[in-house]
C-alpha positions in Angstrom: 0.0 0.0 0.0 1.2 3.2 -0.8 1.3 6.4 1.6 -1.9 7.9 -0.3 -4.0 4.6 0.5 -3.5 4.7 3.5 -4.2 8.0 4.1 -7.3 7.6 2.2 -8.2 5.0 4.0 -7.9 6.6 7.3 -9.9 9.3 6.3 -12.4 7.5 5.0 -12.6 5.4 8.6 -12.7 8.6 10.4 -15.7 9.7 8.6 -17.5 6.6 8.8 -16.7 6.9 12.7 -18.2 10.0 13.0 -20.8 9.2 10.5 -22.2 6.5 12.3 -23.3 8.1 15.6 -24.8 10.5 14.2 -27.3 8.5 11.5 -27.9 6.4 15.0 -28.5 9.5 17.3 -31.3 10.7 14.8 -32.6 7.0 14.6 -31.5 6.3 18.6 -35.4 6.5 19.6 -36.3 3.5 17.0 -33.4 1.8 18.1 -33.4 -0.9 20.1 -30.0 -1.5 22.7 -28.8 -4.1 21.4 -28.4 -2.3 17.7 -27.6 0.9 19.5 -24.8 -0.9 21.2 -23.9 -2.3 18.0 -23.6 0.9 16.2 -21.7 2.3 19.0 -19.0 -0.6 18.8 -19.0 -0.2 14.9 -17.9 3.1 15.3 -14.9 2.6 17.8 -13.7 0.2 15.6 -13.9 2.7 12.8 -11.6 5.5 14.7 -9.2 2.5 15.8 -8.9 1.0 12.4 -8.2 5.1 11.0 -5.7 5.4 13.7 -3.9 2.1 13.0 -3.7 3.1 9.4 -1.6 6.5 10.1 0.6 4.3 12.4 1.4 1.8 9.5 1.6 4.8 7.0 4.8 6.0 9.3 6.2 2.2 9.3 5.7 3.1 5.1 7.5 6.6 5.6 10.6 4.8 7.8 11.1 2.2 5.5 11.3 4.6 3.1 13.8 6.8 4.8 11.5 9.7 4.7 12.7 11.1 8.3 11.8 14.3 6.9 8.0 13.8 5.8 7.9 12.6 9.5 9.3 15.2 11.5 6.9 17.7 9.1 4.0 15.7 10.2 4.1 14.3 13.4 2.9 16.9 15.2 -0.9 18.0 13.5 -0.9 13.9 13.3 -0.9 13.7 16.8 -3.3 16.4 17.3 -5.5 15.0 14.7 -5.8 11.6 16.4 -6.6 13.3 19.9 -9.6 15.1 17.6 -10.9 12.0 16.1 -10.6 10.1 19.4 -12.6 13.0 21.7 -15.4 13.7 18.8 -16.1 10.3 18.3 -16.6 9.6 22.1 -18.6 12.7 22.4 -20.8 11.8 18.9 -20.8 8.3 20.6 -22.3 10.1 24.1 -24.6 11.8 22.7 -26.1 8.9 21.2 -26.3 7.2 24.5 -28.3 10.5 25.3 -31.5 9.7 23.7 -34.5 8.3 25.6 -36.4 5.8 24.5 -38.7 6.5 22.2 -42.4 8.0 23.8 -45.6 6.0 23.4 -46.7 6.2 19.7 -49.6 9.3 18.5 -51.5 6.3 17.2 -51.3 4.2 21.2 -54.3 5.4 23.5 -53.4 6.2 26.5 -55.2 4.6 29.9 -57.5 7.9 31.7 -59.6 8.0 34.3 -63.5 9.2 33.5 -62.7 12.7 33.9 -60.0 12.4 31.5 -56.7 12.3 33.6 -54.3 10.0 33.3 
């Protein structure tokens, strides 16, 4: 794999970790746990898979003998990965953050005679 792959690729995971708890936070409510869970799992593997592809795209920069591109980069990498890691807990959070979903407009709801619940 070349350096562009695999940045490509980690992109790409990094979206699809972010991605993810968001689709499931607007869907949390007509979610069940377990596929809430699921999601949330799905998208933790997503950031660790992106952050295990910039680690092997240095391996491809030293066994190239590209010191330079490394020192040039190092540092926003590293600030990059502490920004992937935090937003995707938070998205991840928020999801967690929706209650379960109210009784249906269509579900009648048990009153008393004068109309009270």
């Amino acid at each position: 794999m070349t350096s562009v792959d695999l940045n490509i690729g980690s992109l790409a995971f990094g979206l699809i970790a972010w991605l993810i708890p968001l689709v499931v936070r607007f869907r949390a409510a007509k979610l069940g746990l377990q596929k809430r869970y699921f999601f949330t799992i799905i998208s933790f593997s997503a950031c660790a898979v992106a952050l295990c592809l910039q680690f092997y795209e240095i391996k491809h920069r030293v066994e190239i003998n590209d010191f330079a591109a490394i020192m040039d980069t190092i540092a926003v990498l590293a600030q990059v990965a502490v920004i992937l890691s935090v937003i995707t807990i938070l998205l991840n959070v928020l999801v967690w953050q929706v209650r379960q979903a109210e009784p249906s407009a269509g579900a009648e709801r048990k009153t008393d005679p004068d109309g009270h619940l």
